[in-house]
N, CA, C and O atoms as a Maestro MAE file, in Angstrom:
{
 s_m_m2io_version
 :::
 2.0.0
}

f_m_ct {
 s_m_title
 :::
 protein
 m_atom[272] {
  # First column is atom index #
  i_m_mmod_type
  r_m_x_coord
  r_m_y_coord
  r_m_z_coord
  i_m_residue_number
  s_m_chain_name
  s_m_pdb_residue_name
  s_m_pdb_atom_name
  i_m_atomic_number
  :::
  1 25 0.859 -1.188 0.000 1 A "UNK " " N  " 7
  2 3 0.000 0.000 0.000 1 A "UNK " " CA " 6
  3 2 0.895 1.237 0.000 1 A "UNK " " C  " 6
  4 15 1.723 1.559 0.852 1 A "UNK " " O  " 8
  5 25 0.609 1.775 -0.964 2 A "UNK " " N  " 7
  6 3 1.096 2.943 -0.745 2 A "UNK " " CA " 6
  7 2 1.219 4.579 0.408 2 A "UNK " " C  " 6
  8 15 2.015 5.518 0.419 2 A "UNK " " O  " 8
  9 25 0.298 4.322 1.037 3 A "UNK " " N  " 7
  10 3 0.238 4.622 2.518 3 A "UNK " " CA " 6
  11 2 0.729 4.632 3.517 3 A "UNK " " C  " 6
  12 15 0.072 4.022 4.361 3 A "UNK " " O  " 8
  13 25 1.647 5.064 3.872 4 A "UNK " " N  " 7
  14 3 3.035 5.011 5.338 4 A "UNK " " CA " 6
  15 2 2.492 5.483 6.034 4 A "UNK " " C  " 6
  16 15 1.993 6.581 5.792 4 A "UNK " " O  " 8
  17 25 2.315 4.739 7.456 5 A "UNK " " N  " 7
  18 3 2.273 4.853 8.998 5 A "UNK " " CA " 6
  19 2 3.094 5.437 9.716 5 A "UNK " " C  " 6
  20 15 3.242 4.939 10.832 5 A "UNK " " O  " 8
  21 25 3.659 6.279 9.487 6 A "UNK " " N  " 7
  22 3 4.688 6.952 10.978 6 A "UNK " " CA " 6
  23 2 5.174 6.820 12.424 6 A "UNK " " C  " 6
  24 15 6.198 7.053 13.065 6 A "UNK " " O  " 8
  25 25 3.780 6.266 12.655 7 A "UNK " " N  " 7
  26 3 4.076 6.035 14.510 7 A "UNK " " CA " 6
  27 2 5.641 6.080 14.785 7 A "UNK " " C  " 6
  28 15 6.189 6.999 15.393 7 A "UNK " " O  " 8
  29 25 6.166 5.183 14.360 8 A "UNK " " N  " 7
  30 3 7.697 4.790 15.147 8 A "UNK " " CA " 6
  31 2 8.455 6.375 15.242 8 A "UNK " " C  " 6
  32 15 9.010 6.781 16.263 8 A "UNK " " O  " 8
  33 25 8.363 7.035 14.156 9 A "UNK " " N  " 7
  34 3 8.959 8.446 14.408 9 A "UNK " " CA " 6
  35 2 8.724 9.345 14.955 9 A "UNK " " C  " 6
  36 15 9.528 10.251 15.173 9 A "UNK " " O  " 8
  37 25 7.094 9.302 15.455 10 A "UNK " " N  " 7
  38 3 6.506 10.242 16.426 10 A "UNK " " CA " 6
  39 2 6.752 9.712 17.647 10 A "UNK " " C  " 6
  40 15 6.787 10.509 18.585 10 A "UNK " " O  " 8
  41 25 7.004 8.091 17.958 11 A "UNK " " N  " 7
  42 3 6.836 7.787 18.925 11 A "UNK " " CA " 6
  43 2 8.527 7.770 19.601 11 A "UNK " " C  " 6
  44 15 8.780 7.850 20.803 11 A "UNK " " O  " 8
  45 25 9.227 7.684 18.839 12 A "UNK " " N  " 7
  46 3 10.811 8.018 19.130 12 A "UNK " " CA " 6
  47 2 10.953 9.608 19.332 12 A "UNK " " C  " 6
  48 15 11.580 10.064 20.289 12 A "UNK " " O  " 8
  49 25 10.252 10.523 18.248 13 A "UNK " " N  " 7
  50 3 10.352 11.492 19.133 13 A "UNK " " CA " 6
  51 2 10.395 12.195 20.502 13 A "UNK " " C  " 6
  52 15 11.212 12.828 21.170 13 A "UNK " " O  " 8
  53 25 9.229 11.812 20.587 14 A "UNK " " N  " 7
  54 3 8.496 11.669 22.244 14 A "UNK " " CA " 6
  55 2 8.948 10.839 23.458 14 A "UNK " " C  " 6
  56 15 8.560 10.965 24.620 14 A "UNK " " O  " 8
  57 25 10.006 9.809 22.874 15 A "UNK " " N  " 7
  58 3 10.338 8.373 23.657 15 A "UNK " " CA " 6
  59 2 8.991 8.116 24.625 15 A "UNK " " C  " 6
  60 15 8.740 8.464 25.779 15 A "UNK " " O  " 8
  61 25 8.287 7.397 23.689 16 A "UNK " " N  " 7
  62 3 6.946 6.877 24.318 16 A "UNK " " CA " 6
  63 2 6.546 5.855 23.905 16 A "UNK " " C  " 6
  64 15 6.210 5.784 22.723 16 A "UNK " " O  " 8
  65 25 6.465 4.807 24.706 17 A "UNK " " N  " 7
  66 3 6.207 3.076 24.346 17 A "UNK " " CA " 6
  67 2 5.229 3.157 23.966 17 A "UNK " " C  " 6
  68 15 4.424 4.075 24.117 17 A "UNK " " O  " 8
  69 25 5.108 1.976 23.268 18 A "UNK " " N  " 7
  70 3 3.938 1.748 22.064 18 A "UNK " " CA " 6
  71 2 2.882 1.435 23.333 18 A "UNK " " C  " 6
  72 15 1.820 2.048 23.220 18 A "UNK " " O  " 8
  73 25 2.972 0.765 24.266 19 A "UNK " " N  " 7
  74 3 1.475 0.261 25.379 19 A "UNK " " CA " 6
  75 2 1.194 1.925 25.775 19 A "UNK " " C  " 6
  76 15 0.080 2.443 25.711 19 A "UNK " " O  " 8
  77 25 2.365 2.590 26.166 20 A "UNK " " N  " 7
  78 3 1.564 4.163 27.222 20 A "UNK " " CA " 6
  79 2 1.058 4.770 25.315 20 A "UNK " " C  " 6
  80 15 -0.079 5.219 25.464 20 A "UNK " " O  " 8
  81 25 1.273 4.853 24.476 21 A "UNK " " N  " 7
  82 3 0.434 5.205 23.071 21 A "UNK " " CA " 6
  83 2 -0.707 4.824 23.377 21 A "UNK " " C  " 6
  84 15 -1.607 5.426 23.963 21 A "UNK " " O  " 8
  85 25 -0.635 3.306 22.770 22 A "UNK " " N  " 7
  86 3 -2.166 2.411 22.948 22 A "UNK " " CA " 6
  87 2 -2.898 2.982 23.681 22 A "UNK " " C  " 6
  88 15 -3.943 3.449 23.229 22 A "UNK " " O  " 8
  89 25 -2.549 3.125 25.108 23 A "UNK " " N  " 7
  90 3 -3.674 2.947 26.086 23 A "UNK " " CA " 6
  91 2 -3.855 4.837 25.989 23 A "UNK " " C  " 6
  92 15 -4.942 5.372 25.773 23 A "UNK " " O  " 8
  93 25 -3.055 5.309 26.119 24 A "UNK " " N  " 7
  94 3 -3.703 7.063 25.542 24 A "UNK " " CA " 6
  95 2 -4.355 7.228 24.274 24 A "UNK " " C  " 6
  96 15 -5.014 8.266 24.206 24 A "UNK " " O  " 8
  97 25 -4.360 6.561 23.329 25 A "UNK " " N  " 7
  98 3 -5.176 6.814 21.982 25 A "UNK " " CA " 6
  99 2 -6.716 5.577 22.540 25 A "UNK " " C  " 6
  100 15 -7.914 5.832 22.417 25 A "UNK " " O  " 8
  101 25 -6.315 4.756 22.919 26 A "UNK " " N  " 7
  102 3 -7.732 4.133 23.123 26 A "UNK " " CA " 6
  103 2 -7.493 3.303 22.011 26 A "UNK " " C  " 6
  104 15 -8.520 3.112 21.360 26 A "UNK " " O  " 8
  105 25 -6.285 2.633 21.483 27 A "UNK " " N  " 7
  106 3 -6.228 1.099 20.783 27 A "UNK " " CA " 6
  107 2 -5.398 0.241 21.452 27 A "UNK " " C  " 6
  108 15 -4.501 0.475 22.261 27 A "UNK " " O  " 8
  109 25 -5.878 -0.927 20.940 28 A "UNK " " N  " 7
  110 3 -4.685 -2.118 21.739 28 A "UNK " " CA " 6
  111 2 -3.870 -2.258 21.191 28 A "UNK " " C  " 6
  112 15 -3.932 -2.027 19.983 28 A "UNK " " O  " 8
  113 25 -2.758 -2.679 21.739 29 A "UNK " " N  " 7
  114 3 -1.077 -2.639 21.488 29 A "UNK " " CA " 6
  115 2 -1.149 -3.508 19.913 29 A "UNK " " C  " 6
  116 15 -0.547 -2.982 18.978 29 A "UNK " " O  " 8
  117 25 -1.936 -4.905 19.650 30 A "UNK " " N  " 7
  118 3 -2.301 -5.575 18.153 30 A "UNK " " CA " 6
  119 2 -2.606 -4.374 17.145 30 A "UNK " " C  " 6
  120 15 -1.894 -4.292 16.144 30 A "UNK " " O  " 8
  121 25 -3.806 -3.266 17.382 31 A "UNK " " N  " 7
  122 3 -4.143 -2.708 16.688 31 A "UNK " " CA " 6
  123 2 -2.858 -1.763 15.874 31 A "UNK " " C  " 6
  124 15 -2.521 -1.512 14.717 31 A "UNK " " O  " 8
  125 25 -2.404 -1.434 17.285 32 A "UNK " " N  " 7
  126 3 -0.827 -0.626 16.911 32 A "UNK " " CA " 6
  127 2 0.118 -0.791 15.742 32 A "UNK " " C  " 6
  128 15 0.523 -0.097 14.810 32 A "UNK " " O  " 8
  129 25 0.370 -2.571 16.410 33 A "UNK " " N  " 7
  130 3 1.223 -2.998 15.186 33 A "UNK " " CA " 6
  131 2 0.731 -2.760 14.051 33 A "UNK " " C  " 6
  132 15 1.425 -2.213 13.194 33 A "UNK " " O  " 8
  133 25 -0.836 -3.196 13.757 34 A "UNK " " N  " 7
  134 3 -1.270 -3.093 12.680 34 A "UNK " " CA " 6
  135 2 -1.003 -2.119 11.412 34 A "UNK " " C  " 6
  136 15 -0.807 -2.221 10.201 34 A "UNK " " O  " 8
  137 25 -1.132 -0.934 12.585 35 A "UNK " " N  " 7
  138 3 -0.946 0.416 11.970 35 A "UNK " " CA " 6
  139 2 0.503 0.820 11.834 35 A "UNK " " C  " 6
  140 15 0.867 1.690 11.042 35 A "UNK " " O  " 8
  141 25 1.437 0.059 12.754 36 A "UNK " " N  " 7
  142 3 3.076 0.342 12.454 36 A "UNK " " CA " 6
  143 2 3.573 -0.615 11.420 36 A "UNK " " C  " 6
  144 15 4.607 -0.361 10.802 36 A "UNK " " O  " 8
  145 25 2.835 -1.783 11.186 37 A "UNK " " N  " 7
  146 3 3.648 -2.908 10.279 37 A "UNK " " CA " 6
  147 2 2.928 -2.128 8.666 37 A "UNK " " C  " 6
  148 15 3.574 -2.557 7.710 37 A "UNK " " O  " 8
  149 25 2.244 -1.530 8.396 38 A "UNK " " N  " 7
  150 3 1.506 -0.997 7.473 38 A "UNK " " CA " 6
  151 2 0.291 -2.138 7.225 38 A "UNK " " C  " 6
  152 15 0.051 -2.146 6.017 38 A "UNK " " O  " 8
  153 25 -0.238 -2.739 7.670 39 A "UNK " " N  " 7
  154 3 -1.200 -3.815 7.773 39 A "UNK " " CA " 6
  155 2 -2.729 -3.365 7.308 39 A "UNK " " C  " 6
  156 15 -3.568 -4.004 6.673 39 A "UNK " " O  " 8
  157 25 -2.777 -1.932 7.901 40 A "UNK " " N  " 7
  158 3 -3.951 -1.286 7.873 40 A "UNK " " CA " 6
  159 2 -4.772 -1.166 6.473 40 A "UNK " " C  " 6
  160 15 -4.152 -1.008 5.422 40 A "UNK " " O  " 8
  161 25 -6.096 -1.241 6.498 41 A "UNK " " N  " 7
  162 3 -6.312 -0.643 5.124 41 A "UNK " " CA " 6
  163 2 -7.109 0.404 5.655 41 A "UNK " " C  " 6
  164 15 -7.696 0.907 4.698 41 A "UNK " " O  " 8
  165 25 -7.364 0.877 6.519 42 A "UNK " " N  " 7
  166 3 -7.750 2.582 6.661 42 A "UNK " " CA " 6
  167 2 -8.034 2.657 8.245 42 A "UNK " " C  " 6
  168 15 -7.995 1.846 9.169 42 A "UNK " " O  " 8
  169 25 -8.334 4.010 8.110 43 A "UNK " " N  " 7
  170 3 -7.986 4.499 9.826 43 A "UNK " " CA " 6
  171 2 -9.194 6.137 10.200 43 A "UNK " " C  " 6
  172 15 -9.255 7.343 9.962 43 A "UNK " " O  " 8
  173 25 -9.782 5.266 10.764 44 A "UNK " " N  " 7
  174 3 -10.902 6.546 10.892 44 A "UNK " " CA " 6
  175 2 -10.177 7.573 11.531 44 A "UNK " " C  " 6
  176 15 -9.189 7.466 12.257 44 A "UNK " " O  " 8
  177 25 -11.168 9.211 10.947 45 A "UNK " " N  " 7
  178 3 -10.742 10.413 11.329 45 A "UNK " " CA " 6
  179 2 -10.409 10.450 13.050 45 A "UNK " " C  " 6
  180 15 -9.391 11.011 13.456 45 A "UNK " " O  " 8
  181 25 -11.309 9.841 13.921 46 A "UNK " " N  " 7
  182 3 -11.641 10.049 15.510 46 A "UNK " " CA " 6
  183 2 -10.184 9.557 15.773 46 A "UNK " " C  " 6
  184 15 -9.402 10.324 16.334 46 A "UNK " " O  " 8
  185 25 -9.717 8.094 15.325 47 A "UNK " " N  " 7
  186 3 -8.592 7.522 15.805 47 A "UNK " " CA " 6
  187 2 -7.214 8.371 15.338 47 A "UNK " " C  " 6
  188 15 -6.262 8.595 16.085 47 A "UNK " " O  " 8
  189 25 -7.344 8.864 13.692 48 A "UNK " " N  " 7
  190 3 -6.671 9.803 13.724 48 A "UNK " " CA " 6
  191 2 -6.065 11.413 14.935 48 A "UNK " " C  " 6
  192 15 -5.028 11.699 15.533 48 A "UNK " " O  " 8
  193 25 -7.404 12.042 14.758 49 A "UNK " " N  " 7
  194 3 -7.401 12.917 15.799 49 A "UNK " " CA " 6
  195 2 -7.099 12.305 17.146 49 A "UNK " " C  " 6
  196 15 -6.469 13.124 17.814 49 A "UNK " " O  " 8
  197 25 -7.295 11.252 17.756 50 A "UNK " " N  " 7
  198 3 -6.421 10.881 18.638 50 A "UNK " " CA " 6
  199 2 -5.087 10.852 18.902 50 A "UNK " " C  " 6
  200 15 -4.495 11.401 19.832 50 A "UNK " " O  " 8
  201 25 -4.512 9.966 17.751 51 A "UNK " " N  " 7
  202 3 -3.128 9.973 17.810 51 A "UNK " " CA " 6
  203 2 -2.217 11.012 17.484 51 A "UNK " " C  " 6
  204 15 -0.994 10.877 17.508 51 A "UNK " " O  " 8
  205 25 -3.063 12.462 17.057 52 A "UNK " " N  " 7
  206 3 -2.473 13.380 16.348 52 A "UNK " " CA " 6
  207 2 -2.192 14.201 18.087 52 A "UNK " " C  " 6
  208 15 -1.116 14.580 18.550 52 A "UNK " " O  " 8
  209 25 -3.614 14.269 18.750 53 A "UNK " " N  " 7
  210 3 -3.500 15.012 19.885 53 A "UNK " " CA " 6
  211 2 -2.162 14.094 21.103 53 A "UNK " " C  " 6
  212 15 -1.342 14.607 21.863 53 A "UNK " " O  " 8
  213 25 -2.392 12.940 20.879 54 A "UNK " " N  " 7
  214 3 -1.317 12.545 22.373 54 A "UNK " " CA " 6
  215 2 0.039 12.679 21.874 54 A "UNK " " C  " 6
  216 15 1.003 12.855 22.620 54 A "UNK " " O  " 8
  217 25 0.142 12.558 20.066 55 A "UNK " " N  " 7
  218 3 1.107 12.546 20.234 55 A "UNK " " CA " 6
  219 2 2.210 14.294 19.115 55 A "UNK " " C  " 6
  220 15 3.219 14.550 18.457 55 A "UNK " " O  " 8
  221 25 0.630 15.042 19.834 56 A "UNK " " N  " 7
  222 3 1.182 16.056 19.226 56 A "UNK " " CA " 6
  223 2 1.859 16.758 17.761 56 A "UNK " " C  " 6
  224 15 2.916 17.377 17.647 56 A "UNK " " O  " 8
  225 25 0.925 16.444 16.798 57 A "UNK " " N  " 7
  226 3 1.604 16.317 15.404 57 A "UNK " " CA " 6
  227 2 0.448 16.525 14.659 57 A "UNK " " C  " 6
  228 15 -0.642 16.674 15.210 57 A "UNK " " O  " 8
  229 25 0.583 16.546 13.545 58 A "UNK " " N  " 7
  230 3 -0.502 17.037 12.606 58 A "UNK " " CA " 6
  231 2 -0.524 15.439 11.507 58 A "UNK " " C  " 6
  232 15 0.427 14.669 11.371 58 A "UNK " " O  " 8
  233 25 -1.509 15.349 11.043 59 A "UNK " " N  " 7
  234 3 -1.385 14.150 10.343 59 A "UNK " " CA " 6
  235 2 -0.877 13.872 9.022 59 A "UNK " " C  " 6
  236 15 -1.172 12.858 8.388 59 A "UNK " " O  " 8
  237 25 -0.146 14.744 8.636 60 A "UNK " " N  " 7
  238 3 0.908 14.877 7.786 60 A "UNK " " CA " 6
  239 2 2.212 14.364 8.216 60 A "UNK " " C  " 6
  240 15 3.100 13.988 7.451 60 A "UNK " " O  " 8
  241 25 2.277 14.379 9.836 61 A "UNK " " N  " 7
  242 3 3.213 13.572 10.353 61 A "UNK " " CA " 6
  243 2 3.491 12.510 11.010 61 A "UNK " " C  " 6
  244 15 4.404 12.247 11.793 61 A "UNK " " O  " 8
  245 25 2.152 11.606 10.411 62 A "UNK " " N  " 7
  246 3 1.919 10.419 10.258 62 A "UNK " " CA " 6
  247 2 1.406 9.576 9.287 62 A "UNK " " C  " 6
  248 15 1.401 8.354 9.432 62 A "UNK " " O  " 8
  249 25 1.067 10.018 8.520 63 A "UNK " " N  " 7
  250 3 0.758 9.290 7.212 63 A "UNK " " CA " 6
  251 2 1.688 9.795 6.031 63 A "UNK " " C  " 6
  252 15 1.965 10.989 5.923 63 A "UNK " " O  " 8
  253 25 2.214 8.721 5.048 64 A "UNK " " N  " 7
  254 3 3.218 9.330 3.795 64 A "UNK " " CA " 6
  255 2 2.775 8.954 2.610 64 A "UNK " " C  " 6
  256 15 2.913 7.731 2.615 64 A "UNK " " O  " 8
  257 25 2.271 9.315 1.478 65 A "UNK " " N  " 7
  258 3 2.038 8.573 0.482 65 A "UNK " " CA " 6
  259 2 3.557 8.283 -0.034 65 A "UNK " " C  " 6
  260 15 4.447 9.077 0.270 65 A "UNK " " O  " 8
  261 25 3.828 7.153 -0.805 66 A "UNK " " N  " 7
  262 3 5.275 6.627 -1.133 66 A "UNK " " CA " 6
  263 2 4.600 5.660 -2.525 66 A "UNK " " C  " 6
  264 15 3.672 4.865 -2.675 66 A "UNK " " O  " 8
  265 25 5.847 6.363 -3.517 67 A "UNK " " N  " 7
  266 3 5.124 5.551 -5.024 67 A "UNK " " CA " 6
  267 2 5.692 3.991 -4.589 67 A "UNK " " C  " 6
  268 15 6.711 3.785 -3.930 67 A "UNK " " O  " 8
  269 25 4.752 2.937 -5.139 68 A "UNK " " N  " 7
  270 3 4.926 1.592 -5.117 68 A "UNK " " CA " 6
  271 2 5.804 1.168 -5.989 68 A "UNK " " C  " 6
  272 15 6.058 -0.034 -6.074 68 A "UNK " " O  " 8
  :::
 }
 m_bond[271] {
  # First column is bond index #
  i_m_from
  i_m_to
  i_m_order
  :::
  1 1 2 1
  2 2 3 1
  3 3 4 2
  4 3 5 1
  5 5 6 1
  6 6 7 1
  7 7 8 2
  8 7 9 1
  9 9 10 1
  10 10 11 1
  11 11 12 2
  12 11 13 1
  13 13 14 1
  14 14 15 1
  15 15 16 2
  16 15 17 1
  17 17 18 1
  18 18 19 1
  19 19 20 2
  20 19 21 1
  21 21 22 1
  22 22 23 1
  23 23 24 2
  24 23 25 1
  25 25 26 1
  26 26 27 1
  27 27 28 2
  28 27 29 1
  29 29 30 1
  30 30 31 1
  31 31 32 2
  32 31 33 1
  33 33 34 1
  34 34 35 1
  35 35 36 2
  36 35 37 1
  37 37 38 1
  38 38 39 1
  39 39 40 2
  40 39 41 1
  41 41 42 1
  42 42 43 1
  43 43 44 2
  44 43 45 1
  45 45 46 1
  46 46 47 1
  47 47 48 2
  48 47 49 1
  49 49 50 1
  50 50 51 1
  51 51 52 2
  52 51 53 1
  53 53 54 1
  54 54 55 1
  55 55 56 2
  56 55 57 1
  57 57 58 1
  58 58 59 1
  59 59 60 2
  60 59 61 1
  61 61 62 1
  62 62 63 1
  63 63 64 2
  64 63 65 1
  65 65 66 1
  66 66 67 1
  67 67 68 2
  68 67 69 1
  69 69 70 1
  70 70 71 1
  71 71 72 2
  72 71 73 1
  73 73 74 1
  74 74 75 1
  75 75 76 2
  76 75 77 1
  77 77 78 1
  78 78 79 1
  79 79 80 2
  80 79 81 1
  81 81 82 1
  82 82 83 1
  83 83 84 2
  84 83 85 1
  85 85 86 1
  86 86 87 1
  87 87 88 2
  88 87 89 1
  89 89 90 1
  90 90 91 1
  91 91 92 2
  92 91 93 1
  93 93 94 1
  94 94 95 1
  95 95 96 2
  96 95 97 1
  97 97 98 1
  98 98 99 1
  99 99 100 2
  100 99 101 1
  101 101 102 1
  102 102 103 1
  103 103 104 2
  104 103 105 1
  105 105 106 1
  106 106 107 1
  107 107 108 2
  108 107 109 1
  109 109 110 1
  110 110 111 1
  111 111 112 2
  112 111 113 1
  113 113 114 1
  114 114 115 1
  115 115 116 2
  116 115 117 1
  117 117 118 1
  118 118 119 1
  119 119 120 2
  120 119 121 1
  121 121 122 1
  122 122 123 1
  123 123 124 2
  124 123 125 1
  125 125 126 1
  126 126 127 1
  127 127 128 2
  128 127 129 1
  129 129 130 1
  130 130 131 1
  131 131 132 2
  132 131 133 1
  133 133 134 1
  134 134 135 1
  135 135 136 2
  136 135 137 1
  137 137 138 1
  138 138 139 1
  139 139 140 2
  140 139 141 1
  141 141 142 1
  142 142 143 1
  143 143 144 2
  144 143 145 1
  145 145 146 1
  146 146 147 1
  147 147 148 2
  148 147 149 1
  149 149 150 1
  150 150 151 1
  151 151 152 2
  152 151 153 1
  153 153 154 1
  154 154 155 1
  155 155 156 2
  156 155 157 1
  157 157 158 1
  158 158 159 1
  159 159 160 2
  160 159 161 1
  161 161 162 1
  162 162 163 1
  163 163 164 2
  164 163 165 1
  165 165 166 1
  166 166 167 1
  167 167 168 2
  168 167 169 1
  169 169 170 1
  170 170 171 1
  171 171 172 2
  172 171 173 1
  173 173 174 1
  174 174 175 1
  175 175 176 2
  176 175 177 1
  177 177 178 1
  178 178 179 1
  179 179 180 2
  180 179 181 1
  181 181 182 1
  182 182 183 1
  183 183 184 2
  184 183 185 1
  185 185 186 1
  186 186 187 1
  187 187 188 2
  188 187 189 1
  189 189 190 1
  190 190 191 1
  191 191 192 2
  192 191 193 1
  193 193 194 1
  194 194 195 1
  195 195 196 2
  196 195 197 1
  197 197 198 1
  198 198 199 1
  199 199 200 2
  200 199 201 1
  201 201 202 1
  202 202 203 1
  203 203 204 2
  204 203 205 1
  205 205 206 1
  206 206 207 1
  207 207 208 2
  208 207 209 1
  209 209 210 1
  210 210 211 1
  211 211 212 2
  212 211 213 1
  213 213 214 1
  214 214 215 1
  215 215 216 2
  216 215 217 1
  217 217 218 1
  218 218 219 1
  219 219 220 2
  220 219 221 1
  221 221 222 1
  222 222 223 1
  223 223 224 2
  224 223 225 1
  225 225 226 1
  226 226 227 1
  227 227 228 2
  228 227 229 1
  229 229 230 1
  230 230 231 1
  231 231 232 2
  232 231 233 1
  233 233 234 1
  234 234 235 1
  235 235 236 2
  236 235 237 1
  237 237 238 1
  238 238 239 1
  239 239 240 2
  240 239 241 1
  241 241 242 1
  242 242 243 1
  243 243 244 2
  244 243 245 1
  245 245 246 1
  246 246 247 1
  247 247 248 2
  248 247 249 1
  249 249 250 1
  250 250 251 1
  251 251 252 2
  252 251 253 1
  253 253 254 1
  254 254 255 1
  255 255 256 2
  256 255 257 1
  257 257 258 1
  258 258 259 1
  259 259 260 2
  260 259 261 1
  261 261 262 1
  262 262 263 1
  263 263 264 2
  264 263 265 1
  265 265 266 1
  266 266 267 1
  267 267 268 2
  268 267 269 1
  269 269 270 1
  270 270 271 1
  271 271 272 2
  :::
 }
}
């Protein structure tokens, strides 16, 4: 998919484990991977705006389009 997940770089920013993420965005640590291994095929706005607010970033700095 052409779609890049970011987490790992927001979350190294911040040095913030993927469980204290999870449990502040309101997904489980599986769902996480999902979204860090690129597994996902989409990601609602709410969960977005979650992860944008805990982890402070705009969602440009978590999602990448990348040619296949």
């Amino acid at each position: 998919m052409p779609i890049v997940v970011r987490i790992d770089v927001q979350l190294a920013k911040r040095k913030m484990s993927v469980g204290e993420f999870a449990e502040r965005v309101g997904l489980t640590p599986a769902n996480v991977a999902v979204l860090k291994n690129g597994r996902a095929k989409a990601v609602r706005f709410s969960t977005l705006e979650a992860m944008c607010r805990v982890l402070e970033c705009q969602p440009g700095d978590l999602l990448e389009w990348v040619e296949d």
